[in-house]
N, C-alpha and C positions, 0 to 999 in steps of 0.2 A: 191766858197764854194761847197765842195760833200755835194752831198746828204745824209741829218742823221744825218748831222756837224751841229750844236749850236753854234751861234756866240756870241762869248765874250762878252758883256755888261761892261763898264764903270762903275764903283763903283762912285759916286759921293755923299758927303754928305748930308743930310735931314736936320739935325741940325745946324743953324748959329750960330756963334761964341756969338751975343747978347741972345740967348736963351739960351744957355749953360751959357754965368750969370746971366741970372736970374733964371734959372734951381736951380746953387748953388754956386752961387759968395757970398764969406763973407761963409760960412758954408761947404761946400764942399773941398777937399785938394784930388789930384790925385797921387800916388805913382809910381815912373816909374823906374825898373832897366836896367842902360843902361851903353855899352862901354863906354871907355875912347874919342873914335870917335862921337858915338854920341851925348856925353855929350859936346866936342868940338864944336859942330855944334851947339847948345840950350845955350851954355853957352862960347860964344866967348870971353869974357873979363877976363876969368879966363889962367891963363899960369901955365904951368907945373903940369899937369894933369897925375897923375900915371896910368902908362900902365899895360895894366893885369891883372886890379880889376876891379869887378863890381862896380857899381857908383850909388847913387842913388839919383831921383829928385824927389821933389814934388811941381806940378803943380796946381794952382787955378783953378776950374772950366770952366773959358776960356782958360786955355791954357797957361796962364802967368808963365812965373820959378817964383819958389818962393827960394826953396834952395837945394840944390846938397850936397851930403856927400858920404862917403866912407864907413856908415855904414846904414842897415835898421833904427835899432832906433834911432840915429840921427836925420832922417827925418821925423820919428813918433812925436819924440820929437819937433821939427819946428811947427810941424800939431797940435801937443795939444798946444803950447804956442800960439798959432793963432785962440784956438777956432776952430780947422775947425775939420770934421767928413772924417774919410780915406777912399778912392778906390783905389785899385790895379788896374793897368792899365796893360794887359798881351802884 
């Protein structure tokens, strides 16, 4: 390393997956717009997944898929029939 150079540090989590349910498991809903690729990767058991649209998931408090659609309100809509309160996830 030169001199002056700042070395990288590891980003690692603070927050465990059990805190983050009790944070806002049951009340909480995370909203996430994601490719067609990454929706593949979170959401493996779904097939024939349209290419070229934004996608959008909403996540339980831990992390859990809750439901994937092809429109924002759609998945707003998921979130108020579940009681849960929205955050965008950028």
């Amino acid at each position: 390393m030169l001199k002056g150079q700042k070395r990288k540090q590891k980003w690692e989590p603070t927050v465990s997956e059990i805190y983050l349910m009790r944070l806002g498991g049951g009340h909480v809903g995370y909203l996430k717009t994601m490719t067609c690729d990454e929706a593949l990767r979170l959401f493996p058991a779904i097939e024939d997944l349209p290419r070229g649209i934004d996608l959008f998931a909403l996540h339980a408090a831990d992390g859990t898929p809750i439901a994937l659609t092809d429109t924002r309100q759609a998945a707003l809509m998921h979130a108020r029939e579940g009681d849960l309160e929205v955050a965008s996830v950028h």
